[in-house]
N, CA, C and O atoms as a Tinker XYZ file with bonds, in Angstrom:
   492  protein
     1  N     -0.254000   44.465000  -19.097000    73     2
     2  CA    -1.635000   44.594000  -19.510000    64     1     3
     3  C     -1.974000   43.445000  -20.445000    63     2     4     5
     4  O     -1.312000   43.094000  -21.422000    81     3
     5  N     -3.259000   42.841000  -19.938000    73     3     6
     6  CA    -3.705000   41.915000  -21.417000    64     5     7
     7  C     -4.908000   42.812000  -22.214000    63     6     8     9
     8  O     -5.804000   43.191000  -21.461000    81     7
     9  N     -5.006000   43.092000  -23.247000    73     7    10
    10  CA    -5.873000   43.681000  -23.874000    64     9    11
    11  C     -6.592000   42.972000  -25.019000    63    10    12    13
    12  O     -6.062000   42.416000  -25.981000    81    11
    13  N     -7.787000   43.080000  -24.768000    73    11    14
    14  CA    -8.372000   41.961000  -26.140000    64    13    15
    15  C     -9.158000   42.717000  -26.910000    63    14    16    17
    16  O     -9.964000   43.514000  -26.431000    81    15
    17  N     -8.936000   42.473000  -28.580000    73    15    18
    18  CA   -10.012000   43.029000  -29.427000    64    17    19
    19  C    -10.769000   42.362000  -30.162000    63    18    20    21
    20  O    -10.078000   41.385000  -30.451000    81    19
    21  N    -12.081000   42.210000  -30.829000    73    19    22
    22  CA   -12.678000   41.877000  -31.387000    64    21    23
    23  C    -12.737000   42.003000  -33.094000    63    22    24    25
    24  O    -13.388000   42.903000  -33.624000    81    23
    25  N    -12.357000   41.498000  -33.489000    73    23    26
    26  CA   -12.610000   41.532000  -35.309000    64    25    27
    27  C    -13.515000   42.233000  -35.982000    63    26    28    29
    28  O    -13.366000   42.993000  -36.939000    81    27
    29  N    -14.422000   41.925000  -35.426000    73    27    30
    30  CA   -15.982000   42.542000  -36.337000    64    29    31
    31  C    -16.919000   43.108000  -34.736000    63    30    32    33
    32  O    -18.085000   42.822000  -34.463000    81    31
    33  N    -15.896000   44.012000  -33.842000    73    31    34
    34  CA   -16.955000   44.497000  -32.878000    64    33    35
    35  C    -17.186000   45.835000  -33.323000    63    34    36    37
    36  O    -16.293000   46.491000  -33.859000    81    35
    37  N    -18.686000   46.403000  -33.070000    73    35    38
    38  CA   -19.324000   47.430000  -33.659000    64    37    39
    39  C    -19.060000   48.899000  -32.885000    63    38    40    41
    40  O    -18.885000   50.039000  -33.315000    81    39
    41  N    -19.111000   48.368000  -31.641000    73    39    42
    42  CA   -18.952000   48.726000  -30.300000    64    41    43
    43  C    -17.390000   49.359000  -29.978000    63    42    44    45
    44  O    -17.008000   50.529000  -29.931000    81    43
    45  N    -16.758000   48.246000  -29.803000    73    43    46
    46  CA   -15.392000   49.095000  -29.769000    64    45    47
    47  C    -14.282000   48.559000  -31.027000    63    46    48    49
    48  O    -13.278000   47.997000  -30.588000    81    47
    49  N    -14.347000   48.642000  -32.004000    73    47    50
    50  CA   -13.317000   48.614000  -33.182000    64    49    51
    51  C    -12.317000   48.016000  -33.015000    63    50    52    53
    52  O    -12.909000   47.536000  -32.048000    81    51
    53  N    -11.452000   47.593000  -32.992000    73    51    54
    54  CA   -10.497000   46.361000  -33.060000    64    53    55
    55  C     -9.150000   47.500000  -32.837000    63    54    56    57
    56  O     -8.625000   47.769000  -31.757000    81    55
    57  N     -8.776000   48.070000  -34.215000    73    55    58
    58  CA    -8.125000   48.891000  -34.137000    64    57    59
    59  C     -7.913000   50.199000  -33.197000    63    58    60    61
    60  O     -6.888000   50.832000  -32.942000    81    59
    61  N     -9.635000   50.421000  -32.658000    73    59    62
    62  CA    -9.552000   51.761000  -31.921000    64    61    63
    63  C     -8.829000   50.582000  -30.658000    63    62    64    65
    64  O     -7.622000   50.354000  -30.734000    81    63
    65  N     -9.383000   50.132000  -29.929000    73    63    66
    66  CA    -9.008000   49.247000  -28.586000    64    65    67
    67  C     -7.220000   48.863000  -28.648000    63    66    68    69
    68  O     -6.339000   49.009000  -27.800000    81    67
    69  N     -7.195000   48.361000  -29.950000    73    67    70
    70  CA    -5.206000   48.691000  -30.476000    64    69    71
    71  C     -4.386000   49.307000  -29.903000    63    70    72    73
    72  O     -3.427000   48.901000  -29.248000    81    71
    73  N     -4.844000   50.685000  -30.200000    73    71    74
    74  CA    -4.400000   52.213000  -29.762000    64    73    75
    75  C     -4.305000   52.297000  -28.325000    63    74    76    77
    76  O     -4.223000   53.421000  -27.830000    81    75
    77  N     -4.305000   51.395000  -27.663000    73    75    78
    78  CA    -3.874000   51.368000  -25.960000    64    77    79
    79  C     -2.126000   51.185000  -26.008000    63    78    80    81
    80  O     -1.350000   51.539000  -25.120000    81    79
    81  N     -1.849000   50.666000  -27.043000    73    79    82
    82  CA    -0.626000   50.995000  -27.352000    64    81    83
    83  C      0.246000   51.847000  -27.408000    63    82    84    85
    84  O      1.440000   51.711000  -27.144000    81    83
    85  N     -0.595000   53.249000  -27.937000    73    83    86
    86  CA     0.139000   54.471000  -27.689000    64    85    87
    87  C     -0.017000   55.403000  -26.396000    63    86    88    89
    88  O      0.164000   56.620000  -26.355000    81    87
    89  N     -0.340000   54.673000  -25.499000    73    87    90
    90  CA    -0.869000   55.650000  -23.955000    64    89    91
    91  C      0.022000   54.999000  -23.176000    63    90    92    93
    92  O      0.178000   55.644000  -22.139000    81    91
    93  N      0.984000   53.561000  -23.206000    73    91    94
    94  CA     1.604000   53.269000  -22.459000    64    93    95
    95  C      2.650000   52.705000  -23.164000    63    94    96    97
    96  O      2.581000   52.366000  -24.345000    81    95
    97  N      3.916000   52.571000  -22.233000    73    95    98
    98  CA     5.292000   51.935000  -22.493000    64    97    99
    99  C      5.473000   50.287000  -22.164000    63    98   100   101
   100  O      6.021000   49.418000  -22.843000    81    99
   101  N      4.738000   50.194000  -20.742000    73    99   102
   102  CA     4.469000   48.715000  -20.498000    64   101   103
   103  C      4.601000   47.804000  -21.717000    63   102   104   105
   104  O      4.537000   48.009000  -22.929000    81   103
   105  N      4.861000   46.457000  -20.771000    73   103   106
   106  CA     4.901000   45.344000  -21.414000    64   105   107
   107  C      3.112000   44.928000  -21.820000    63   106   108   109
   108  O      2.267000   44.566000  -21.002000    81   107
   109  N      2.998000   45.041000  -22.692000    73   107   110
   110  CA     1.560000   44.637000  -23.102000    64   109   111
   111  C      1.090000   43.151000  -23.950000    63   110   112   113
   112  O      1.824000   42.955000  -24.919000    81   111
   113  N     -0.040000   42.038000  -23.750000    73   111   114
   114  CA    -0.276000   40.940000  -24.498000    64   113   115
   115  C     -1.499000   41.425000  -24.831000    63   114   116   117
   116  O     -2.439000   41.490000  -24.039000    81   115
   117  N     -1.539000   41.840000  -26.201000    73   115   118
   118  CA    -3.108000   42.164000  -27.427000    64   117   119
   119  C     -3.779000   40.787000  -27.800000    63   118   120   121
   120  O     -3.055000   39.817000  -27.572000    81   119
   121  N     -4.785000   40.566000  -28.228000    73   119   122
   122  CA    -5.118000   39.252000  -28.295000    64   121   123
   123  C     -6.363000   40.159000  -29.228000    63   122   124   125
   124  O     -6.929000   41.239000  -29.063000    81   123
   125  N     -6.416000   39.172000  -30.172000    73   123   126
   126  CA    -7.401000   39.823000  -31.631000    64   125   127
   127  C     -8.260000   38.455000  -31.833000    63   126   128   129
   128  O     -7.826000   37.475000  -32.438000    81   127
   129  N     -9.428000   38.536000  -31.288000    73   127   130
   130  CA   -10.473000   37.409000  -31.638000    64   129   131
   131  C    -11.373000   37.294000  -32.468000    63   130   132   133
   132  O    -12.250000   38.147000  -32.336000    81   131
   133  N    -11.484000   36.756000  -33.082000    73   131   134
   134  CA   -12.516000   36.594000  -34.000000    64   133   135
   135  C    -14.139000   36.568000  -33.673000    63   134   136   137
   136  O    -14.198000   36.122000  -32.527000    81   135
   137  N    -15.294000   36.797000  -34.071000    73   135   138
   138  CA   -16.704000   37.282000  -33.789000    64   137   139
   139  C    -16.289000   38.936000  -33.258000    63   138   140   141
   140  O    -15.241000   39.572000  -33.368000    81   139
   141  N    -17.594000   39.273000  -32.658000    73   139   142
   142  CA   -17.980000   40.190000  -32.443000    64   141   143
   143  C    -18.071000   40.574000  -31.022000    63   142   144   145
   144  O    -17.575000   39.784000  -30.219000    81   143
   145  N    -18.732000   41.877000  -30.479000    73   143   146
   146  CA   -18.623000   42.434000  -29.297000    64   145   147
   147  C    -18.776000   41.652000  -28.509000    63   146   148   149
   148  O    -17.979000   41.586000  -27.573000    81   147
   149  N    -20.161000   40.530000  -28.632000    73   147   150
   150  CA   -20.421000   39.062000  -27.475000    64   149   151
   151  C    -19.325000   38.080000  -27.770000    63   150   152   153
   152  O    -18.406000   37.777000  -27.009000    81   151
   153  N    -19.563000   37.592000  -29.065000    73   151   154
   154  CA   -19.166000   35.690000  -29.048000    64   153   155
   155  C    -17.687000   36.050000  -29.160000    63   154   156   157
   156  O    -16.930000   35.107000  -28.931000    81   155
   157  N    -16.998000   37.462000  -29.530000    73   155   158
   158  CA   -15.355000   37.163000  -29.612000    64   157   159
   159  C    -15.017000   36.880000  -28.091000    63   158   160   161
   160  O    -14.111000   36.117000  -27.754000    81   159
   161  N    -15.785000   37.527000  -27.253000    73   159   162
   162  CA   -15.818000   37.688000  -25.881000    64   161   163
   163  C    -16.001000   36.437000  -24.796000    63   162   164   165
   164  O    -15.277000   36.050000  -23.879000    81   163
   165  N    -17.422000   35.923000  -25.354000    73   163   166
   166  CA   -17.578000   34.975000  -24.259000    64   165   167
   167  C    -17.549000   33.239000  -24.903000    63   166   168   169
   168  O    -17.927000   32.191000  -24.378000    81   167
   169  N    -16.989000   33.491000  -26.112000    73   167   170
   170  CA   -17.140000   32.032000  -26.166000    64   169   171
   171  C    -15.904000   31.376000  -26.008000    63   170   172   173
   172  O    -14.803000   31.627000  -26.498000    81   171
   173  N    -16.499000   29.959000  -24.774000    73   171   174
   174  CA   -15.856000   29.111000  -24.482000    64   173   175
   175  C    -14.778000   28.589000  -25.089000    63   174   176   177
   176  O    -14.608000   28.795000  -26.290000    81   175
   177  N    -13.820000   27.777000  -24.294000    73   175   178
   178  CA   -12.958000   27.027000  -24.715000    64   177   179
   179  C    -13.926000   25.838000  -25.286000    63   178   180   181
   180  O    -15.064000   25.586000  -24.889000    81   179
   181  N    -13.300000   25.264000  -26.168000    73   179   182
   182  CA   -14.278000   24.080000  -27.063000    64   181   183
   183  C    -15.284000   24.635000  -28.062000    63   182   184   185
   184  O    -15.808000   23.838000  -28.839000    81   183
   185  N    -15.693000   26.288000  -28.132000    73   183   186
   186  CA   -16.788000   26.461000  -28.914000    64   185   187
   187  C    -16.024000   25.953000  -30.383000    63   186   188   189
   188  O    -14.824000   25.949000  -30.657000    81   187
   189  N    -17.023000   25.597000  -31.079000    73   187   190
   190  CA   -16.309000   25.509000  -32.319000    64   189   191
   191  C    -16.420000   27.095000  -33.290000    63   190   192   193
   192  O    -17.102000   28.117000  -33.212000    81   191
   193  N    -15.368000   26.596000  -34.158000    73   191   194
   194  CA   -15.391000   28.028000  -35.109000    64   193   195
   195  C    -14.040000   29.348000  -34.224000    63   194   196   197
   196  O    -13.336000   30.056000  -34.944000    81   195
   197  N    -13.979000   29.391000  -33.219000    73   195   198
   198  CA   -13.069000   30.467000  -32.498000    64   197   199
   199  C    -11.303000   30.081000  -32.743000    63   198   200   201
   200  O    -10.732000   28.991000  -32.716000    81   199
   201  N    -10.766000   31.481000  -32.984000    73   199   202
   202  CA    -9.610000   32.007000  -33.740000    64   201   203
   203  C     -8.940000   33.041000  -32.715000    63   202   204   205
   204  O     -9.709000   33.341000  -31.801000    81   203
   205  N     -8.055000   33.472000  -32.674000    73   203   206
   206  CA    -7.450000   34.457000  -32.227000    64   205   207
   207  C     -5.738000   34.520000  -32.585000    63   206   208   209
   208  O     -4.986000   33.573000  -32.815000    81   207
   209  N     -5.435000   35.959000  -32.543000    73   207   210
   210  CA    -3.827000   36.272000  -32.872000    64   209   211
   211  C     -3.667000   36.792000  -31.311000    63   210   212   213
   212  O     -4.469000   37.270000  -30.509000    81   211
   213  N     -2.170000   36.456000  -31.249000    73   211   214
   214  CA    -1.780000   37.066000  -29.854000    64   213   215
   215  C     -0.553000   37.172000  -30.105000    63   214   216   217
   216  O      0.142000   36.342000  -30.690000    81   215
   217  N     -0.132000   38.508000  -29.542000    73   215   218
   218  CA     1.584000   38.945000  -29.735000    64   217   219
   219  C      1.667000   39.915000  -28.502000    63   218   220   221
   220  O      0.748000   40.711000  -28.306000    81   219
   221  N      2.783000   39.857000  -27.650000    73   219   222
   222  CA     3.488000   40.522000  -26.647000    64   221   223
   223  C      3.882000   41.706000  -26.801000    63   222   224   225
   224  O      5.108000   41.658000  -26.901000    81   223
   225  N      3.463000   42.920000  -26.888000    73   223   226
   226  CA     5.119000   44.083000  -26.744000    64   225   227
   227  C      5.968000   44.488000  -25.514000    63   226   228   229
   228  O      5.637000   45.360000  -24.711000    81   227
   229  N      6.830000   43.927000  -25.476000    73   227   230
   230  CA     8.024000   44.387000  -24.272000    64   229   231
   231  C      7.966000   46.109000  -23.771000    63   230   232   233
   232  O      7.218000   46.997000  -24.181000    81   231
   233  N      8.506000   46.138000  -23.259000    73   231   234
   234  CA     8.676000   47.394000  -22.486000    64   233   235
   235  C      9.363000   47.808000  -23.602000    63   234   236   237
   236  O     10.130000   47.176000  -24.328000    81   235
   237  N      8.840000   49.419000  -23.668000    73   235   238
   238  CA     9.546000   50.026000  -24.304000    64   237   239
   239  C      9.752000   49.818000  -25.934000    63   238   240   241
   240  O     10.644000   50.461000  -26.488000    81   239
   241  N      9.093000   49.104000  -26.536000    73   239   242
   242  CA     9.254000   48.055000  -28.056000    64   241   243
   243  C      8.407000   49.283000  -28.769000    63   242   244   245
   244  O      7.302000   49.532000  -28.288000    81   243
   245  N      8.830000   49.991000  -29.794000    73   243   246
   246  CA     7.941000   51.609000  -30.776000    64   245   247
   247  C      7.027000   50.360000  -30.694000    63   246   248   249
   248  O      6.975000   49.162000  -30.416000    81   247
   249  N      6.194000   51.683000  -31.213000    73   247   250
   250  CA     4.250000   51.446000  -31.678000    64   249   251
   251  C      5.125000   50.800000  -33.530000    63   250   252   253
   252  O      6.101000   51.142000  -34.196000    81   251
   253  N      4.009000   49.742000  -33.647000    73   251   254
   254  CA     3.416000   49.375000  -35.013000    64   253   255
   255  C      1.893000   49.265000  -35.341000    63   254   256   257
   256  O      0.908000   49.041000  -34.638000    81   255
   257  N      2.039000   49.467000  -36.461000    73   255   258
   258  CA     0.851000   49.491000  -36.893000    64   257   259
   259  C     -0.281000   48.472000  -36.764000    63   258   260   261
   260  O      0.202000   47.343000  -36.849000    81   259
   261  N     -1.671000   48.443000  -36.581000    73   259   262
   262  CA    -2.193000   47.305000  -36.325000    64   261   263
   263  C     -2.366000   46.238000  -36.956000    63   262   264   265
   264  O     -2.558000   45.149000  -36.414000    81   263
   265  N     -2.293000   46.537000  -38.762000    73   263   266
   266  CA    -2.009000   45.887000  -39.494000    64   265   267
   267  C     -0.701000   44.792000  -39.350000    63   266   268   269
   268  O     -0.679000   43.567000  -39.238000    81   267
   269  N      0.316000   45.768000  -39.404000    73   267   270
   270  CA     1.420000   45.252000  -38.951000    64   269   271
   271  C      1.476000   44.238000  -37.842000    63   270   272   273
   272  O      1.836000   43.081000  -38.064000    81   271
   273  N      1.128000   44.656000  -36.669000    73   271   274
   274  CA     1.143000   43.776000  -35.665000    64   273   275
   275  C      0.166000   42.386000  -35.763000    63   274   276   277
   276  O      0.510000   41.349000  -35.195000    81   275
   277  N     -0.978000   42.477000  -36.480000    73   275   278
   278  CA    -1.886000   41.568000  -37.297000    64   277   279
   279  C     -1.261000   40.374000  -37.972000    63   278   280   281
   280  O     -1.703000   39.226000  -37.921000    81   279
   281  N     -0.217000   40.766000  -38.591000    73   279   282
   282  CA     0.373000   40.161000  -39.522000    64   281   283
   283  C      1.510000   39.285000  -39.132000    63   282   284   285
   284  O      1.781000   38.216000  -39.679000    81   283
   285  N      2.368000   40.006000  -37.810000    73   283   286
   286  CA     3.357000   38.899000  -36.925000    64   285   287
   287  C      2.770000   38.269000  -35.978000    63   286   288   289
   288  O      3.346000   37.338000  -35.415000    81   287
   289  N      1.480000   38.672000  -35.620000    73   287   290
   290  CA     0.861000   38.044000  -34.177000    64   289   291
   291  C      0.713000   36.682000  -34.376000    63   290   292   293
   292  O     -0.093000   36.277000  -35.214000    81   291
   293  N      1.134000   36.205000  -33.961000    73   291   294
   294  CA     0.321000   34.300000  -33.698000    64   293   295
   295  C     -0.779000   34.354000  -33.840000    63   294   296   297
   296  O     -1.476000   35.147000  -33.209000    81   295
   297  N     -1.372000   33.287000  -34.961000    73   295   298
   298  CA    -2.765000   32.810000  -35.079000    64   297   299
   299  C     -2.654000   31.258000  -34.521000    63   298   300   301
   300  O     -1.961000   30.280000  -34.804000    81   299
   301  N     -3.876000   31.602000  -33.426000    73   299   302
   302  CA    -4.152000   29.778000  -32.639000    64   301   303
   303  C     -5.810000   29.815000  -32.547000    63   302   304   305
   304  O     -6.619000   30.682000  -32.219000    81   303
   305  N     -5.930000   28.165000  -33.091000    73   303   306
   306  CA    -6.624000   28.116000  -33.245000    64   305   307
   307  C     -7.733000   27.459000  -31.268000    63   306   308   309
   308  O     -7.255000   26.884000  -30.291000    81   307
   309  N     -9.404000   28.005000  -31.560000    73   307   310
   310  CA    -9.594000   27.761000  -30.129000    64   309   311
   311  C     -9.883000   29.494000  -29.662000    63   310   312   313
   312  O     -9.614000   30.589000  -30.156000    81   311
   313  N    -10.453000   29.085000  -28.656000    73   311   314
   314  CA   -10.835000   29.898000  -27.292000    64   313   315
   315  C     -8.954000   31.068000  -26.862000    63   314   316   317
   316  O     -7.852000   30.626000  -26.537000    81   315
   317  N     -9.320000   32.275000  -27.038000    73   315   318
   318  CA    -8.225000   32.714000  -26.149000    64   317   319
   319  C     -8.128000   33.030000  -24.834000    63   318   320   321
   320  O     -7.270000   33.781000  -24.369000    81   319
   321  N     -9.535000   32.125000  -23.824000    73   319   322
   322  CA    -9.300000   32.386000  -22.326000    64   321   323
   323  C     -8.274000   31.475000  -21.662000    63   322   324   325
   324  O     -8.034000   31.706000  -20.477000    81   323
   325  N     -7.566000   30.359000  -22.331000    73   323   326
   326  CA    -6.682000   29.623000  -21.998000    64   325   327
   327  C     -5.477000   30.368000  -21.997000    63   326   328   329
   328  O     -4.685000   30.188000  -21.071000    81   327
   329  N     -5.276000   31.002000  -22.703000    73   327   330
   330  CA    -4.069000   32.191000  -22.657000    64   329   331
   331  C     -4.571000   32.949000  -21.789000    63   330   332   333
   332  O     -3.718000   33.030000  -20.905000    81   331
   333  N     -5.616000   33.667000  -21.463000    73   331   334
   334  CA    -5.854000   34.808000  -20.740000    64   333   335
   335  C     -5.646000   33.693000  -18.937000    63   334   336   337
   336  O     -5.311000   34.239000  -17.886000    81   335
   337  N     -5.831000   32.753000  -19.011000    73   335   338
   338  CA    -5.722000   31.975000  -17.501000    64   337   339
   339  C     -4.414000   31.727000  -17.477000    63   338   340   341
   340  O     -4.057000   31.435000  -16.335000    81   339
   341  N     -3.404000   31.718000  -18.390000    73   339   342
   342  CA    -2.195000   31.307000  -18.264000    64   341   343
   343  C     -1.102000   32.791000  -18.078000    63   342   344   345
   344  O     -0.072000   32.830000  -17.405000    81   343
   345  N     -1.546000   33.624000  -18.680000    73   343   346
   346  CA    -1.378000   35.162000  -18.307000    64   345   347
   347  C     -1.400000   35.473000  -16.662000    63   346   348   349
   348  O     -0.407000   35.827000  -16.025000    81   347
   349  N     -2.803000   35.258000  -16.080000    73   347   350
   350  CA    -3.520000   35.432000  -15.189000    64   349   351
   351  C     -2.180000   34.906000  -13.737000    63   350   352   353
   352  O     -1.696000   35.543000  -12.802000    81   351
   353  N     -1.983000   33.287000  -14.287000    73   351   354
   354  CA    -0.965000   32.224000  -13.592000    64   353   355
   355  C     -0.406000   32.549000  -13.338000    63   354   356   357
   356  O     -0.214000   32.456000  -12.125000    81   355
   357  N      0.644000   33.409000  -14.257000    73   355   358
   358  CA     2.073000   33.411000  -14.411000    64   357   359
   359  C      2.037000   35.014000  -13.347000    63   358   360   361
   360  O      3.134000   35.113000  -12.798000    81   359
   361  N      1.506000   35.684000  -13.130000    73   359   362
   362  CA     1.017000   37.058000  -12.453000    64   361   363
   363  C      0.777000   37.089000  -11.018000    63   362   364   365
   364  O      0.956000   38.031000  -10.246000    81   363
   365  N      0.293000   35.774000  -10.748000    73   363   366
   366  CA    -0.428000   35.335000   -9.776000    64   365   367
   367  C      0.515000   34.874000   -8.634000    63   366   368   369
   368  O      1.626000   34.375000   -8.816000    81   367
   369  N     -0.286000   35.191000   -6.992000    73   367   370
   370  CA     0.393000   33.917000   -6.507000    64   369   371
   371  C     -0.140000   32.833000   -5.623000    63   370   372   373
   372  O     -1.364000   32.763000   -5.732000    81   371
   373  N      0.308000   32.062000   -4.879000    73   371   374
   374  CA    -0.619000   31.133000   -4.245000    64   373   375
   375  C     -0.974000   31.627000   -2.718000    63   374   376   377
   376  O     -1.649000   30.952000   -1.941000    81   375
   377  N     -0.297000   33.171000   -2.352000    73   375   378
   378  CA    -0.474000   33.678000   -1.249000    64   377   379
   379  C     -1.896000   34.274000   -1.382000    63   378   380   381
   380  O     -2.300000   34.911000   -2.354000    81   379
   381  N     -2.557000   33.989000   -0.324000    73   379   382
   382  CA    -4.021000   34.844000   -0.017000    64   381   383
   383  C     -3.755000   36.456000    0.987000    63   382   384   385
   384  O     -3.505000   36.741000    2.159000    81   383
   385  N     -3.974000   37.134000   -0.215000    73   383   386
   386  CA    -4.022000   38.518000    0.878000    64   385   387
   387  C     -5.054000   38.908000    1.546000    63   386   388   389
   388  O     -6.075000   38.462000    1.022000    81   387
   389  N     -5.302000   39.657000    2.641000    73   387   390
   390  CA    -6.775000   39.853000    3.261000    64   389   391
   391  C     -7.004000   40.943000    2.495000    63   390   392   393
   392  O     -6.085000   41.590000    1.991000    81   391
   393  N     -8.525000   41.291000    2.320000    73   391   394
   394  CA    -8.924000   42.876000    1.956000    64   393   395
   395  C     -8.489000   43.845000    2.378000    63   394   396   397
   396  O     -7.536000   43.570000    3.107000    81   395
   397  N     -8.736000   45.262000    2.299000    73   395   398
   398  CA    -7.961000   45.909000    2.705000    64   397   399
   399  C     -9.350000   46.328000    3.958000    63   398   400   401
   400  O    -10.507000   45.933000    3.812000    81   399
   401  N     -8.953000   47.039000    4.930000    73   399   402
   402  CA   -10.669000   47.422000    5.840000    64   401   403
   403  C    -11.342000   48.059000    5.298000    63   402   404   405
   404  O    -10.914000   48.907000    4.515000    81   403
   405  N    -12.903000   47.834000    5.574000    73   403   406
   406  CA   -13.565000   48.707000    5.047000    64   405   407
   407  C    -14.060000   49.931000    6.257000    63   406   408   409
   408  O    -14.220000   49.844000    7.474000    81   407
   409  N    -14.169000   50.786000    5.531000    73   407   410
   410  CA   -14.774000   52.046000    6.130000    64   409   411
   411  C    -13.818000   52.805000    5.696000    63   410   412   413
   412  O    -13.084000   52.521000    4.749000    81   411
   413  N    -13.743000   54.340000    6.708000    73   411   414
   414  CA   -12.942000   55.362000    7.005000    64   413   415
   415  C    -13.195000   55.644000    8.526000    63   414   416   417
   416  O    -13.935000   56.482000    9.040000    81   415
   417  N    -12.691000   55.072000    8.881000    73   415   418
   418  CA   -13.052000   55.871000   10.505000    64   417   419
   419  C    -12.448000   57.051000   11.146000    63   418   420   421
   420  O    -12.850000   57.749000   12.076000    81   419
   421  N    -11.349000   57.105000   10.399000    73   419   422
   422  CA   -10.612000   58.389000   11.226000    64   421   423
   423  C    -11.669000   59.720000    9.810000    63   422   424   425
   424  O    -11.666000   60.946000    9.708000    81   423
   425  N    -11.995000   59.222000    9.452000    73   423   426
   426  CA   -13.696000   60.530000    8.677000    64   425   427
   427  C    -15.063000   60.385000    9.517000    63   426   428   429
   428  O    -16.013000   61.157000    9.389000    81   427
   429  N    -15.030000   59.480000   10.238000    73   427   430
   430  CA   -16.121000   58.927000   10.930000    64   429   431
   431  C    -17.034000   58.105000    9.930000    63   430   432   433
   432  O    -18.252000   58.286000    9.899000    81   431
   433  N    -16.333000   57.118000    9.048000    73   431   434
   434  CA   -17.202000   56.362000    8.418000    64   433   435
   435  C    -16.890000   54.791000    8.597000    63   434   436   437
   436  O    -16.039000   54.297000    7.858000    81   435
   437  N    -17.505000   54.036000    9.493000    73   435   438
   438  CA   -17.149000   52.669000   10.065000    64   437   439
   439  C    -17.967000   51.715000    9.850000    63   438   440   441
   440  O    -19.103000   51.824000   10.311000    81   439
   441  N    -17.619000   50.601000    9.136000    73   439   442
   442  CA   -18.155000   49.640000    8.256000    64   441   443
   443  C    -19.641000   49.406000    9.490000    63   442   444   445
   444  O    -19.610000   49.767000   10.666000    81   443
   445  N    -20.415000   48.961000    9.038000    73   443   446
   446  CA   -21.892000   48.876000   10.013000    64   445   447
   447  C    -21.739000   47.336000    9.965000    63   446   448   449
   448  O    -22.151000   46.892000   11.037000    81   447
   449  N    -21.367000   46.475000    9.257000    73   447   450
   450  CA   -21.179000   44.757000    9.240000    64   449   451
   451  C    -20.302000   44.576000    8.352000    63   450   452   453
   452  O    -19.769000   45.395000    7.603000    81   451
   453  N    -20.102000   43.026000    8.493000    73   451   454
   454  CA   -19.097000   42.137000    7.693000    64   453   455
   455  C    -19.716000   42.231000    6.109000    63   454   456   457
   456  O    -20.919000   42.261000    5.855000    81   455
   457  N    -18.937000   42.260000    5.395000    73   455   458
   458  CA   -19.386000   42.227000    3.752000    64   457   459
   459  C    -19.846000   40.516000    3.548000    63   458   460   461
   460  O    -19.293000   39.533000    4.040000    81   459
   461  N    -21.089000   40.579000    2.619000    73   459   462
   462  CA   -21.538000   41.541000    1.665000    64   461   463
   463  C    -22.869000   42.513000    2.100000    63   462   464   465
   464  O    -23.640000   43.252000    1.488000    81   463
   465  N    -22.687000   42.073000    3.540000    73   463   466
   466  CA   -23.946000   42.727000    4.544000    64   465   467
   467  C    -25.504000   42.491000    3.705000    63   466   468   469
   468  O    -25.834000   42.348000    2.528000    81   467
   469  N    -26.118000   42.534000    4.839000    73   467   470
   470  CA   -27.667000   42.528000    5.298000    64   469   471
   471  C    -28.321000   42.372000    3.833000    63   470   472   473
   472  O    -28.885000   41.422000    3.291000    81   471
   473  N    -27.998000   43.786000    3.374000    73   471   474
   474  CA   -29.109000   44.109000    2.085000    64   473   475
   475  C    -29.328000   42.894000    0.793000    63   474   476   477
   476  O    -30.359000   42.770000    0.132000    81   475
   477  N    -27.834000   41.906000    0.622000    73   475   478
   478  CA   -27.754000   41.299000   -0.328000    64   477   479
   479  C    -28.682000   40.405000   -0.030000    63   478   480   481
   480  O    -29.378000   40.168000   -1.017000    81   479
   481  N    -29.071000   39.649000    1.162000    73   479   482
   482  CA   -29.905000   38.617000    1.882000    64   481   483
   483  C    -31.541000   39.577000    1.333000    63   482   484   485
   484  O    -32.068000   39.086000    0.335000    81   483
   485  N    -31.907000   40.214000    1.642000    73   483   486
   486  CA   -33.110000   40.742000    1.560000    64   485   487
   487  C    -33.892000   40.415000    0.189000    63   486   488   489
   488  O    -33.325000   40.444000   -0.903000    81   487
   489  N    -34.655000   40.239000    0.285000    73   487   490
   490  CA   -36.154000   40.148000   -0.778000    64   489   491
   491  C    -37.073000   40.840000   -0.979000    63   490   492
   492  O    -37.945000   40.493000   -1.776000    81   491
């Protein structure tokens, strides 16, 4: 899992979003950005002013506190979507899978066209 929190988001709390920590054992990468619900979110690589901590927990590694984990996490300075694309990489592969089909036909429900069909074209 990559999970990202915001510093000063109003919306979802830094610490509450944390607490994904205690629902799973997984290997998890937290990433703690600086701004708020938007700009911790969408600002670019190059914006100026952007911060973030990022620390790993392994499988199986007890819960710490968020403080705690605050405090060993790596602070880098910059955009953390360069980590989140290098996350993404390392996950990834260069094989293209097809979709899976659409419909249900053995329910009697059979795709009517090719995606993203008709309606998206319309005005």
């Amino acid at each position: 899992m990559f999970v990202v929190g915001t510093e000063s988001d109003h919306i979802s709390p830094w610490r509450s979003v944390y607490k994904a920590h205690l629902f799973t054992d997984n290997e998890m990468t937290f990433v703690l950005t600086n701004g708020g619900h938007n700009a911790g979110i969408v600002s670019e690589p190059g914006h100026p002013g952007r911060r973030y901590h990022i620390g790993v927990r392994v499988c199986s590694e007890p819960y710490v506190s968020a403080e705690h984990w605050r405090d060993r996490a790596r602070l880098i300075e910059g955009s953390w979507w360069p980590a989140w694309a290098g996350w993404l990489e390392r996950r990834s592969t260069a094989e293209l899978v097809a979709p899976p089909p659409m419909g249900a036909p053995a329910k009697g429900y059979v795709p009517l066209e090719a995606a993203p069909g008709r309606y998206v074209r319309q005005k």
